[in-house]
N, C-alpha and C positions, 0 to 999 in steps of 0.2 A: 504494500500500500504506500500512497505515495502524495503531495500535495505539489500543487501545480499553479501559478496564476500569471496571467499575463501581463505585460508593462501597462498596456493600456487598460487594465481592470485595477491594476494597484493606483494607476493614477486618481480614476476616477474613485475610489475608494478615500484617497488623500482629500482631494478637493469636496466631496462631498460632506467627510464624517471630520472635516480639516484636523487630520492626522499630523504629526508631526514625528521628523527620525526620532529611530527607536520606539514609536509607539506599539502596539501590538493587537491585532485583532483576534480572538477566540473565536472558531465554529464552532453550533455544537447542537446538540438535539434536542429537541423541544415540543412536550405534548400539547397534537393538537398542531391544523392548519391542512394544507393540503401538498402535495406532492411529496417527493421525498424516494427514500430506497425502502422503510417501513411506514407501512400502512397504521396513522391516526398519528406520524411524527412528522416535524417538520426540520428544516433547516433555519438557526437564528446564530444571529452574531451580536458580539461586544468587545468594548474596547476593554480590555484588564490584562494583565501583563502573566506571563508563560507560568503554571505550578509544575505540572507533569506533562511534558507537549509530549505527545504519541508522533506526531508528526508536524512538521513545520517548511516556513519556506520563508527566505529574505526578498521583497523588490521592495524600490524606490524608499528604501532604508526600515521599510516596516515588515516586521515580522508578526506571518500570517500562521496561525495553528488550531492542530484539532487536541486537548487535553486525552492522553490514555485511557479517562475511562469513559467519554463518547467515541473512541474508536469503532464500537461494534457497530454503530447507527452506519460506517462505512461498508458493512459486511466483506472488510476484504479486498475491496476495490480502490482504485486513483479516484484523488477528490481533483477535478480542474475550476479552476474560476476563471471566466472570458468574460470580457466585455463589447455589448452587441450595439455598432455603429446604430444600426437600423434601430433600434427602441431606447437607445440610451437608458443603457439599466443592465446589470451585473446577469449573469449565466452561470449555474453550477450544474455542472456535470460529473456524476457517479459513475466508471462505469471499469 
């Protein structure tokens, strides 16, 4: 398993959540909402800084991570994060 984001999603992540070096974003699981890899979980994020990252990834100076014990909500799989010119708004992709 493995965590992935693109320049252009970390930017937009920057300018949006006005991040600064060194900040850090958490993914992580969340009951309730729709999509996702399990059914009645969703995908949520926050800014707070690394305790146990299971995986992680540096762009545009922010470190992007999923904590060890929401690994399983990945069942296994590459987490990517893109950013979509066409709707201007963030892409996660499981797979």
């Amino acid at each position: 398993m493995a965590i992935s984001i693109t320049k252009p999603a970390a930017k937009w992540f920057v300018n949006e959540l006005h991040l600064e070096e060194h900040d850090a974003i958490r993914f992580f699981a969340r009951y309730g909402g729709f999509g996702g890899v399990h059914k009645g979980f969703s995908l949520a994020l926050e800014k707070t800084e690394p305790n146990d990252p299971g995986m992680q990834v540096v762009e545009e100076g922010i470190v992007f991570f999923v904590e060890q014990s929401d690994m399983w909500y990945f069942d296994n799989k590459d987490f990517h994060i893109k950013y979509s010119r066409k709707y201007d708004e963030i892409e996660y992709i499981v797979k």
